[in-house]
C-alpha positions as CSV (number, residue, x, y, z in Angstrom):
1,X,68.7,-50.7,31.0
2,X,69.8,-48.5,33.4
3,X,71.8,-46.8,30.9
4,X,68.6,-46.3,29.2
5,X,67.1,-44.6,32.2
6,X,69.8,-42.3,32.9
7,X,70.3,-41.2,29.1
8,X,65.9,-40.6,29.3
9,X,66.4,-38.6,33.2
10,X,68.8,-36.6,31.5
11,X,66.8,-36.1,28.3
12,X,63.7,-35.2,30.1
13,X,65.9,-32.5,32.1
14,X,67.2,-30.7,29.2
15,X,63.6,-29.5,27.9
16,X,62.5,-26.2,29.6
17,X,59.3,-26.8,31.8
18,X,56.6,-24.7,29.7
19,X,54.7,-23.7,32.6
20,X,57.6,-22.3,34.3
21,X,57.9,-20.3,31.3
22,X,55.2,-18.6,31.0
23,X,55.6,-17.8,35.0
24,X,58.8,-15.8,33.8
25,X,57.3,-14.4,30.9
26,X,54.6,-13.1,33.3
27,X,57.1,-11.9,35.6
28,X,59.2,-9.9,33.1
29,X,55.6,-8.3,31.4
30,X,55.1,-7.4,34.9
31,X,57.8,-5.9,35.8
32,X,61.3,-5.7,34.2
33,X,59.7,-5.1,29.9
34,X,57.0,-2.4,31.4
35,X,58.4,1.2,31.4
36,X,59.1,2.9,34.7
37,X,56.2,5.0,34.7
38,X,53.8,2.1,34.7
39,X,56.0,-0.1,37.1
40,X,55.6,2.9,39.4
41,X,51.9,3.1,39.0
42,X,51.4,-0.2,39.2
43,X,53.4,-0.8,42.3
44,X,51.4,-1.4,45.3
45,X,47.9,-1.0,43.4
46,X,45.0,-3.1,44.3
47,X,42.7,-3.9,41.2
48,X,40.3,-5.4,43.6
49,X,39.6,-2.1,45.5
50,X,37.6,0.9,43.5
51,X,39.0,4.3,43.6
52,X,37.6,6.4,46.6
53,X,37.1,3.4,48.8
54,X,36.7,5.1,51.8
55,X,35.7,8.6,50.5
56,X,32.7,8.1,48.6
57,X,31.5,7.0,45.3
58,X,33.3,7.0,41.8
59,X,31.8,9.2,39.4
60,X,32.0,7.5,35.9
61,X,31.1,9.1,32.7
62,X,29.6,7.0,29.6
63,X,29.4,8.2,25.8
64,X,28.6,6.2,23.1
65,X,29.2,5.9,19.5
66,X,26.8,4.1,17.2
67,X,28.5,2.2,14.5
68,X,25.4,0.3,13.1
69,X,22.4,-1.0,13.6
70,X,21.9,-4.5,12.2
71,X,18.8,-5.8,12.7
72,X,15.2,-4.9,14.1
73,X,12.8,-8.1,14.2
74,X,9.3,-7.6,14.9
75,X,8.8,-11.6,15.5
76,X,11.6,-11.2,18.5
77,X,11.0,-7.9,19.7
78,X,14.8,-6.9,19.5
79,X,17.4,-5.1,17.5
80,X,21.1,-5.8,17.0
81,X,23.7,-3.0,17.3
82,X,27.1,-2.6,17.5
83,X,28.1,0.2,19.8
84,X,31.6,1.9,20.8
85,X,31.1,2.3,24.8
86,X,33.4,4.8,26.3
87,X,33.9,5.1,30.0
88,X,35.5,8.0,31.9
89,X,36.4,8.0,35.7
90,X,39.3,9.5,38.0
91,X,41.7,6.9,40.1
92,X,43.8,9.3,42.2
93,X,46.2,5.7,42.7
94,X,47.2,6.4,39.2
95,X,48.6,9.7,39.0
96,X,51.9,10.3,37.4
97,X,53.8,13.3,37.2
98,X,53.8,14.2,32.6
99,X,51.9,16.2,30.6
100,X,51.1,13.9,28.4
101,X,48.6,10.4,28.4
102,X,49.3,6.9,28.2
103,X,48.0,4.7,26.1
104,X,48.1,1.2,26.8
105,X,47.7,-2.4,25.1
106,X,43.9,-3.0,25.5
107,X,45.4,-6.6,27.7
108,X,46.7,-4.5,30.5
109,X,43.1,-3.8,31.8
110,X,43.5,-6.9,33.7
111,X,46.0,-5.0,35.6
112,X,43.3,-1.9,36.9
113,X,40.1,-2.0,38.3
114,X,37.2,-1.3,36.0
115,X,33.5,-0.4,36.2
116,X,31.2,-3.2,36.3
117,X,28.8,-2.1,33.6
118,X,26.4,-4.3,31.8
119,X,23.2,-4.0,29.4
120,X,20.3,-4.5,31.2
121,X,18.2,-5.9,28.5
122,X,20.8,-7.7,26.4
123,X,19.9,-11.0,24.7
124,X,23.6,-11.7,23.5
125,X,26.5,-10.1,23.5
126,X,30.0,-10.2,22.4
127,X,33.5,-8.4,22.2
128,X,35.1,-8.6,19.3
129,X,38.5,-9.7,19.5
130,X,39.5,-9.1,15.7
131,X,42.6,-9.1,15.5
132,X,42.7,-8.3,19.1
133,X,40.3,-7.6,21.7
134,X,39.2,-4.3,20.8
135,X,39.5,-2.7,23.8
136,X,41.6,0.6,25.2
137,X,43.1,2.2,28.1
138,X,44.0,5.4,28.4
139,X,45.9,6.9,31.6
140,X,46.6,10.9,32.1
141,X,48.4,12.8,34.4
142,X,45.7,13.7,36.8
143,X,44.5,10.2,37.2
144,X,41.4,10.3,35.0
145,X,40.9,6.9,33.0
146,X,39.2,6.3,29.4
147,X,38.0,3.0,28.8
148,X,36.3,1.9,25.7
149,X,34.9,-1.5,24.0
150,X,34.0,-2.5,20.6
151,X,30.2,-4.6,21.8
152,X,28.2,-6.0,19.6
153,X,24.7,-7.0,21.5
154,X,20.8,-7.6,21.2
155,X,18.6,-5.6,22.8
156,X,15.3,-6.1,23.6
157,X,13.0,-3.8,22.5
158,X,8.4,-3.9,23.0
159,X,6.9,-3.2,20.6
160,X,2.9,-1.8,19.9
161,X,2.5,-3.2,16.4
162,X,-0.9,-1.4,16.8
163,X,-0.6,1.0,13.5
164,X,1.9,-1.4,11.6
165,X,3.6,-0.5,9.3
166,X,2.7,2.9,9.9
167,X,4.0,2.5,13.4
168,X,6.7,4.5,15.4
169,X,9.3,2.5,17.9
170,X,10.9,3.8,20.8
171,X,13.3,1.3,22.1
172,X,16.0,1.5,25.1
173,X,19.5,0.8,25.5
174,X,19.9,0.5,29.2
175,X,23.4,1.3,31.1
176,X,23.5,-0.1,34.9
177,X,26.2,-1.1,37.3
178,X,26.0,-4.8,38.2
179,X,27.5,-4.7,42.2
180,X,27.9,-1.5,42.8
181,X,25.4,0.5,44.4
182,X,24.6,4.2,44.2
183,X,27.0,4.2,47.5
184,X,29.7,3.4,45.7
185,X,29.7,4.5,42.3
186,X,27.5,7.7,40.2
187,X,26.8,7.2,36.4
188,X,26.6,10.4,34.2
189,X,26.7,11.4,30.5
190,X,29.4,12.9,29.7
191,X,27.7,15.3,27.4
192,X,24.2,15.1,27.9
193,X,22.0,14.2,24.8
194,X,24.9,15.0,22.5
195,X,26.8,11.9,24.9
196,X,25.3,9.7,21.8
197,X,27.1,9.9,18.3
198,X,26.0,8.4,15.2
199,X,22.3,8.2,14.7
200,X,22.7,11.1,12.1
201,X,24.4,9.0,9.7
202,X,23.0,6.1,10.5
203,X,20.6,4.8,7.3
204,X,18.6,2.1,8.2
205,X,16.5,-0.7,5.6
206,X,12.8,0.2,6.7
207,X,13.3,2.8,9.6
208,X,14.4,6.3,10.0
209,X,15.2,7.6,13.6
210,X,13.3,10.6,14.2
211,X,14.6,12.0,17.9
212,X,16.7,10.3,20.5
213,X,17.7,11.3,24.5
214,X,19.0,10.7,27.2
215,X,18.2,10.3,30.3
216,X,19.0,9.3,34.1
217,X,17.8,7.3,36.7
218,X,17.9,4.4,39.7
219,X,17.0,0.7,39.3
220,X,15.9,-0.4,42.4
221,X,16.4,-4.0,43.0
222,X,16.0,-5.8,46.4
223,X,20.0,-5.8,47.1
224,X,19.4,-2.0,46.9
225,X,19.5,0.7,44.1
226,X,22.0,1.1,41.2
227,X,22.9,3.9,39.0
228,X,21.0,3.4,35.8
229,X,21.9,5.6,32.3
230,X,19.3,4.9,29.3
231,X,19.0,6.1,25.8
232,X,16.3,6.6,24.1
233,X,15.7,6.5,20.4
234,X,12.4,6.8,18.1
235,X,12.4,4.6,15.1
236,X,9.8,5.5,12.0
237,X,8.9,2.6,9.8
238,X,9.3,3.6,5.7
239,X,5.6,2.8,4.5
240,X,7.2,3.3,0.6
241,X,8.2,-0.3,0.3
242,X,4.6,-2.0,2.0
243,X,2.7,0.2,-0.3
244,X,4.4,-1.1,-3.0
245,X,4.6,-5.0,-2.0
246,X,1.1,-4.9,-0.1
247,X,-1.5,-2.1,-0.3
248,X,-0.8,-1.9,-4.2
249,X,-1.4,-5.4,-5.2
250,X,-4.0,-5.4,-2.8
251,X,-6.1,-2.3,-4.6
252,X,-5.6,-4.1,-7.9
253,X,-7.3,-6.9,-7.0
254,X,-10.1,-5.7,-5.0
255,X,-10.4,-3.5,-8.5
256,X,-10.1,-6.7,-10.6
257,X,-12.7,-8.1,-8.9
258,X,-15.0,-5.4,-10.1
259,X,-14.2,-6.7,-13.7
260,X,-16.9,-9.1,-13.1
261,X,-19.6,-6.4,-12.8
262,X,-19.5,-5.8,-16.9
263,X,-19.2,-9.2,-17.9
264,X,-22.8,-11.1,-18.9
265,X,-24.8,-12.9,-16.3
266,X,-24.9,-15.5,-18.6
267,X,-20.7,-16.2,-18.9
268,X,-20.7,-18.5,-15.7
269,X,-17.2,-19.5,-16.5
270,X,-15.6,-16.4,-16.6
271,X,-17.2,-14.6,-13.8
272,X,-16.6,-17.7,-11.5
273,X,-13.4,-17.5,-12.8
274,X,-12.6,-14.4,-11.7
275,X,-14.1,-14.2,-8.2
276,X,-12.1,-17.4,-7.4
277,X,-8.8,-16.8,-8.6
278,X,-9.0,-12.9,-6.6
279,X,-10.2,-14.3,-3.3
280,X,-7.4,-17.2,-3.8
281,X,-5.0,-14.5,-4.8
282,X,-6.0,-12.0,-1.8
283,X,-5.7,-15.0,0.7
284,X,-2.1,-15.6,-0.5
285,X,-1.1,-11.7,-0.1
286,X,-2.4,-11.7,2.9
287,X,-0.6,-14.8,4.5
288,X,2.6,-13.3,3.3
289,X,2.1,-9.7,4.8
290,X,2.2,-11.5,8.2
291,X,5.6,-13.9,7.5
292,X,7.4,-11.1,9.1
293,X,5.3,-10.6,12.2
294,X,4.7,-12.6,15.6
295,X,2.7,-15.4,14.8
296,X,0.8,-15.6,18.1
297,X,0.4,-11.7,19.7
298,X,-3.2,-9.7,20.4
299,X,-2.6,-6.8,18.1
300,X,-4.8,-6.1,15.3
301,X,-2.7,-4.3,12.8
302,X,-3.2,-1.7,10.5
303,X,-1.8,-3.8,7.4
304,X,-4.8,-6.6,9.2
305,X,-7.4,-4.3,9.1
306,X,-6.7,-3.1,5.8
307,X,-6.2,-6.6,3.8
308,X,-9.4,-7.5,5.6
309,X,-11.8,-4.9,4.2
310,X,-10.0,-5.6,0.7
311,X,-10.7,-9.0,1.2
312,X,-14.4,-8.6,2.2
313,X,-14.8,-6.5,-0.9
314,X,-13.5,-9.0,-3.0
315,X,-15.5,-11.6,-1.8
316,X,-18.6,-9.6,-1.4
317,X,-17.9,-9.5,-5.7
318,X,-18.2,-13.1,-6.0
319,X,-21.6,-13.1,-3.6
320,X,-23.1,-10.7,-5.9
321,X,-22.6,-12.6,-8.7
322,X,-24.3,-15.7,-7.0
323,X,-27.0,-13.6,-6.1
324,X,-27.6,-12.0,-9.5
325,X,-27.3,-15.7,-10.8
326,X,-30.1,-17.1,-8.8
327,X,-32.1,-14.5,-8.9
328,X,-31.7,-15.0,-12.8
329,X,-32.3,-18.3,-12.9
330,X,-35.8,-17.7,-10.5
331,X,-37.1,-14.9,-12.9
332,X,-41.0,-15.0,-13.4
333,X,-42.6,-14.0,-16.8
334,X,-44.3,-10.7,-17.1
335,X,-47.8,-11.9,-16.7
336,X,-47.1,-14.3,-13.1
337,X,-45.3,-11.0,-12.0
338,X,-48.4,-9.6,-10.5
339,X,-50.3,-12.3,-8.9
340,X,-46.7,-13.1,-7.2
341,X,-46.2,-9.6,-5.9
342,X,-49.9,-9.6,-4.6
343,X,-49.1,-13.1,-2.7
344,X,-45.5,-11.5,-1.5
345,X,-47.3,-8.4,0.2
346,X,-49.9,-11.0,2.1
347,X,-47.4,-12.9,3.4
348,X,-45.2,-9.9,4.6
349,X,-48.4,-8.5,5.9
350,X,-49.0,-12.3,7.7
351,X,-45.6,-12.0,8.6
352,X,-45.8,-8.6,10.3
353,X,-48.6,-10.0,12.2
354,X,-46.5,-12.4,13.9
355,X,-44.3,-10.2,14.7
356,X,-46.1,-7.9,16.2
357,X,-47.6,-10.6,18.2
358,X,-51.5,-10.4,17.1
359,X,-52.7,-14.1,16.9
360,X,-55.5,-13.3,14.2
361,X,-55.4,-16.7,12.8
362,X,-58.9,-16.0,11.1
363,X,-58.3,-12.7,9.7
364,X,-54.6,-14.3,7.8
365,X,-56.6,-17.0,6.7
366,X,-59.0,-14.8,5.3
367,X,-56.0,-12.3,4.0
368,X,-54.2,-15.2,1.9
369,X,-57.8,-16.7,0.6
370,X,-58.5,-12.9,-0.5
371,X,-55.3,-12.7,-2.1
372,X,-55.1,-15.5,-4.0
373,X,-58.9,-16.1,-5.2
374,X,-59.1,-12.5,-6.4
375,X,-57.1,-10.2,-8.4
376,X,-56.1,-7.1,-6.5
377,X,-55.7,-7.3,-2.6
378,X,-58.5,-5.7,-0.8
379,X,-57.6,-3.1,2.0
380,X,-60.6,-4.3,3.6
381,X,-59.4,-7.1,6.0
382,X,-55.9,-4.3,6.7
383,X,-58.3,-1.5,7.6
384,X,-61.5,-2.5,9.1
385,X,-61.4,-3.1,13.0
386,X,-61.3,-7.0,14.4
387,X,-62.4,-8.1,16.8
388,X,-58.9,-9.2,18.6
389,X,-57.4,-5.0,18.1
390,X,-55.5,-6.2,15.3
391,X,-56.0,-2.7,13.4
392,X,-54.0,-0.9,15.1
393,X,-50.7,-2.0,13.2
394,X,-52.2,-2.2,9.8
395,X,-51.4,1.2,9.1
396,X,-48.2,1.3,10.2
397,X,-47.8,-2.1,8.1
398,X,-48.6,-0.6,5.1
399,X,-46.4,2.3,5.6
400,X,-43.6,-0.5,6.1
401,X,-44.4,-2.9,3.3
402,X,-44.2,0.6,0.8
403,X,-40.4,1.1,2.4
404,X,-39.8,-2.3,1.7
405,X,-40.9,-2.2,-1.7
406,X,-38.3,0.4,-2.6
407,X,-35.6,-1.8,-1.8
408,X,-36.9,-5.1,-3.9
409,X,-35.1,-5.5,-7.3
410,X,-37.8,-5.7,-9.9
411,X,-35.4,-7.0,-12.2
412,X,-32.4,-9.5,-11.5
413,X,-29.9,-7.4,-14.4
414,X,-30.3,-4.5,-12.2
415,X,-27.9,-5.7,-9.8
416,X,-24.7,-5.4,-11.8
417,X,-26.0,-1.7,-12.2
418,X,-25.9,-1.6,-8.6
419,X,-23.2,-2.6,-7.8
420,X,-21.3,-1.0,-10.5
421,X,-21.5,2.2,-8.6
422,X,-21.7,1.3,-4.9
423,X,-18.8,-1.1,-4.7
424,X,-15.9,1.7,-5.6
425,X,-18.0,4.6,-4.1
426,X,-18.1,2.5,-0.8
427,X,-14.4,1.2,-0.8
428,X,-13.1,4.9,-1.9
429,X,-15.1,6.1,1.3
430,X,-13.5,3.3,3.6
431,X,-10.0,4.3,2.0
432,X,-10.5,7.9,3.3
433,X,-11.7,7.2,6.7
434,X,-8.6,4.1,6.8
435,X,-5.6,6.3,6.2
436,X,-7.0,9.7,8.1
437,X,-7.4,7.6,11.0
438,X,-4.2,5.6,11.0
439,X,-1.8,8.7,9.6
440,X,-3.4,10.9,11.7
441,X,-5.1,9.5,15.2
């Protein structure tokens, strides 16, 4: 047994202790593997401390390089983008005598002290670290410092879906220092509005950037202000591919729906038919155009407005039919035609009586009796003078009931005729005034 033990004690101290490995390891990376020229620069530097402490702020430089922009969701009111960040600043600790600069292993930024820049409206975002972190350090002689990162992050951006999808977005990609104050460090581009690269080449799915800028300013906070750079960028939506998928189909059905107009009053089938399966077809069309849009917001859209009116139309086709239909159906023979007419204009002329608020219950009774027991409607009981002031409105009655008149439809098969020619000249108006006002205003 106790040979056992002692065989085990000196087992057990014949394996190297793994943390006190990577202590050396650390020790030799530190100081006897790195070149002289970093071990002098190194020596004695205190990552913890920014450059100028005592002789104020840092002045850092950003640029960026746009490699891509992924996505752009109307439902989350964001975009994804992956960016190169570059940051530039001058650390007099870390001059070195040379004409040349160093460039060091993206893990030796532990080692310096680096701005503490962050997106100010980022969702998510990551570093990639493929097959390495993708980060770099750059030192030169003069003590100025390049810093870049590989991020991809999502961005909030607001929206005004207002003219969707004929809509322009500006959105905002924020730079701001998270501790440091404007006391302590200054952000600048390095290049003004050409500090941004990429967007030229960039080819998006359903936007085109127009313009982009720069610009800077202060967040103020209550802990105090911070240096704030932004970005601006104007995105155009393509309206090629919803003309195609939605205002298209949309015209071709409001237009099939006119299809109806030539077909006999008589086919109930097909005309039913038709009306149905176009207001089931525009419902469907519609419910799709809005999959891609917040579900609960208080914007009425362009793409809303527009599948509306092609819906009301389309509907408005079936209506007529059902009107032309029942007032079919409800036709009167030639000879009951006029004894109905002359009973029609007593009761509008009853009816305007009411309205007009003379309670001449006699001379109505004696109106309808006089319409109904004779043959032609006398003007007498309209024109002569009553007792209550009634004839004052008759003329103006009469005058009315004429206008009125103009409007009735003598016959039922007139109303396809109608509406033959109003329902396209009407929607070809709407059209116009639709797409001045949305392209235009």
């Amino acid at each position: 047994l106790c040979y056992n033990q002692c065989c085990s004690s000196k087992t057990f101290s014949t394996f190297p202790n793994p943390f006190r490995s990577m202590q050396i390891l650390e020790a030799e990376g530190k100081g006897e593997i790195l070149p002289p020229t970093i071990q002098k620069i190194i020596k004695g530097y205190n990552k913890y401390l920014r450059p100028f402490f005592d002789d104020g702020p840092v002045s850092i430089g950003m640029s960026l390089d746009i490699a891509s922009i992924d996505t752009i969701s109307e439902i989350n009111m964001d975009y994804t983008a992956t960016i190169f960040l570059r940051q530039r600043w001058t650390d007099e600790r870390l001059c070195f005598d040379g004409n040349k600069s160093l460039s060091l292993d993206g893990r030796l930024v532990e080692m310096l002290w680096v701005p503490d820049t962050f997106i100010v409206d980022s969702k998510k975002s990551f570093l990639h670290d493929i097959t390495v972190e993708n980060r770099l350090i750059r030192i030169y002689p003069n003590g100025t410092v390049l810093y870049a990162l590989r991020i991809t992050t999502t961005v909030a951006c607001s929206m005004d879906l207002t003219k969707y999808p004929m809509d322009k977005q500006t959105c905002t990609l924020q730079l701001e220092s998270w501790g440091y104050n404007i006391n302590d460090v200054m952000f600048y581009w390095t290049r003004g509005n050409d500090s941004v690269r990429g967007l030229d080449t960039l080819r998006l799915a359903q936007y085109t950037v127009e313009d982009h800028f720069t610009s800077v300013s202060e967040a103020v906070y209550e802990t105090g202000r911070y240096p704030r750079l932004v970005f601006h960028f104007e995105l155009k939506r393509n309206i090629l591919y919803f003309i195609l998928e939605t205002y298209v189909p949309s015209i071709l059905l409001v237009v099939l729906s006119w299809v109806s107009f030539w077909i006999s009053q008589s086919s109930v089938p097909a005309r039913i038919c038709i009306g149905v399966t176009t207001v089931l077809t525009m419902t469907t069309l519609m419910m799709g155009a809005r999959t891609s849009l917040p579900s609960a917001n208080c914007f009425i859209k362009a793409i809303d407005v527009y599948l509306g009116i092609c819906f009301s139309f389309i509907f408005g086709a079936l209506l007529e039919y059902a009107v032309a239909h029942f007032c079919t159906l409800h036709r009167l023979s030639p000879k009951e035609l006029p004894k109905v007419f002359q009973f029609f204009d007593c009761l509008q002329a009853t009816t305007f009586l009411n309205l007009v608020g003379c309670l001449c219950s006699e001379l109505k009774l004696q109106l309808i009796s006089n319409c109904m027991s004779s043959d032609s409607v006398t003007e007498k009981p309209l024109t002569s003078k009553g007792e209550n002031g009634c004839s004052s409105p008759m003329w103006v009655m009469k005058r009315l009931l004429c206008i009125f008149d103009c409007f009735r439809v003598k016959n039922p098969y007139h109303i396809d005729n109608y509406a033959r020619f109003s329902f396209p000249l009407s929607f070809i108006i709407i059209n116009v005034f639709y797409w001045v006002y949305y392209l235009y205003f």
